[in-house]
Structures are given as structure tokens and as C-alpha cells.
C-alpha positions in Angstrom: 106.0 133.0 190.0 109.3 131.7 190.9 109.6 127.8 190.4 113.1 125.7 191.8 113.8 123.0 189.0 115.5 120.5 191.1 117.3 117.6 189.0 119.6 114.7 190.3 122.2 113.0 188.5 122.6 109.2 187.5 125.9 107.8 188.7 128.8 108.8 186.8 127.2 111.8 184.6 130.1 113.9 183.8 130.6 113.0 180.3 126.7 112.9 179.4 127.4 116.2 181.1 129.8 117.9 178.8 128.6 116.8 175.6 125.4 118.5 176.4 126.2 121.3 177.8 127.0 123.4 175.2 123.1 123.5 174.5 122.1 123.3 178.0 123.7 126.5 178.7 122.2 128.2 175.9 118.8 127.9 177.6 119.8 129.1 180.7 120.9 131.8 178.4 118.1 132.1 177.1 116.1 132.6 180.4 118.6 134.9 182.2 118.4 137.2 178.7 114.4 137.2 178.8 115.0 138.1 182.9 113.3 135.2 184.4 116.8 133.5 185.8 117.1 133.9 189.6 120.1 131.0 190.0 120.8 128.4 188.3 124.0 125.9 189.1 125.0 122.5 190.0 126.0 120.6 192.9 129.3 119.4 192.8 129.2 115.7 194.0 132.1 116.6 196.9 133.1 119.3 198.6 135.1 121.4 196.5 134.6 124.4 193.9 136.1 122.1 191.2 135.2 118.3 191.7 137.0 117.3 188.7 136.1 113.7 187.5 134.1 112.7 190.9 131.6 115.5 188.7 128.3 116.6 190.1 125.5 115.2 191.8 122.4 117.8 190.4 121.4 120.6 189.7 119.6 123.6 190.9 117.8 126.4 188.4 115.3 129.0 190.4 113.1 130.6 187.1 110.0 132.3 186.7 107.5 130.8 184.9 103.7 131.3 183.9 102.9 128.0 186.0 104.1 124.9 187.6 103.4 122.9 184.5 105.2 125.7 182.6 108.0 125.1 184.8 107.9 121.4 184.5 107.6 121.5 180.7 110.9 123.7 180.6 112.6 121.0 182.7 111.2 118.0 180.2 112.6 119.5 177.7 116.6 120.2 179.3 119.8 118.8 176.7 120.9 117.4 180.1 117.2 115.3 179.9 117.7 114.0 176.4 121.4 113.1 177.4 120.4 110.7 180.2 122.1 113.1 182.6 119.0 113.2 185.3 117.8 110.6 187.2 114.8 112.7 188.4 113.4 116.3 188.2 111.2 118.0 191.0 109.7 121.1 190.5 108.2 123.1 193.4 107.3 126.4 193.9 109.9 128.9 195.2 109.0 132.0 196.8 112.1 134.5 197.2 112.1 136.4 200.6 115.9 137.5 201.0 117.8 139.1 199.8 
């Protein structure tokens, strides 16, 4: 099943950001190269394809995993965790109907 791995920022996260995102990619890498990566992005904190230093609020990453546990074990373990990036994670189920 699908599962959206929804993750929200702590105030002024871009450098935590870059200097773990080498390894954070890698993961999401790893995921889209095993064929369980449906999207996975981040939410720029304003309106605008590049924020530049006003960074990014969150993130989003739709995967598929085993379980919801699965899911949320993947997410405890994110670079961008370990970095003090996230404020707080949700996971919930995600069921893809279009397109």
C-alpha cells in the first residue's frame, strides 16, 4: 500500500537542509530504484518554484510500503530527522485514484 510521509519543518531549516541532503536524496533514490516512489518533494515556504533563503516549509514523499509502521520506520530513520530538520512526521495511508 501506498503511505504519504508528511514531515514539517522547524523555523529556519534550510541549512540543516543542505547539509543533509546529500544522504536524504540517496534514499529517495533508493526507493524510486526499488519502484515503490510515487512523489516525493518539498513545499517551498512561499510561493515560488525557487524560495531561495525564505527555504521550505515540509515535505511530501507518497511510497509504498509493507505497512504503516513500515512506513513510519522509513520516516524515523530520514538524514533530514537526524539533522533536526522536522518538527513532526505524519504518516497516513494514501490510496492513488488518478491519474
Amino acid at each position: 500500500m501506498y503511505y504519504a510521509i508528511i514531515s514539517e519543518d522547524v523555523p529556519n531549516s534550510l541549512a540543516l537542509r543542505k547539509q543533509a541532503r546529500p544522504e536524504h536524496l540517496a534514499r529517495l533514490e533508493a526507493l524510486k530504484d526499488e519502484g515503490r516512489l510515487l512523489i516525493a518533494g518539498p513545499h517551498p515556504a512561499i510561493d515560488a518554484e525557487d524560495p531561495g533563503e525564505a527555504g521550505f516549509s515540509g515535505s511530501l514523499v507518497v511510497a509504498e510500503f509493507p505497512s504503516a509502521e513500515d512506513a513510519q520506520a522509513w520516516a524515523n530513520a530520514d538524514p533530514y530527522m537526524d539533522a533536526g530538520v522536522y518538527a513532526k512526521v505524519t504518516v497516513k495511508p494514501f490510496k492513488k485514484v488518478l491519474p
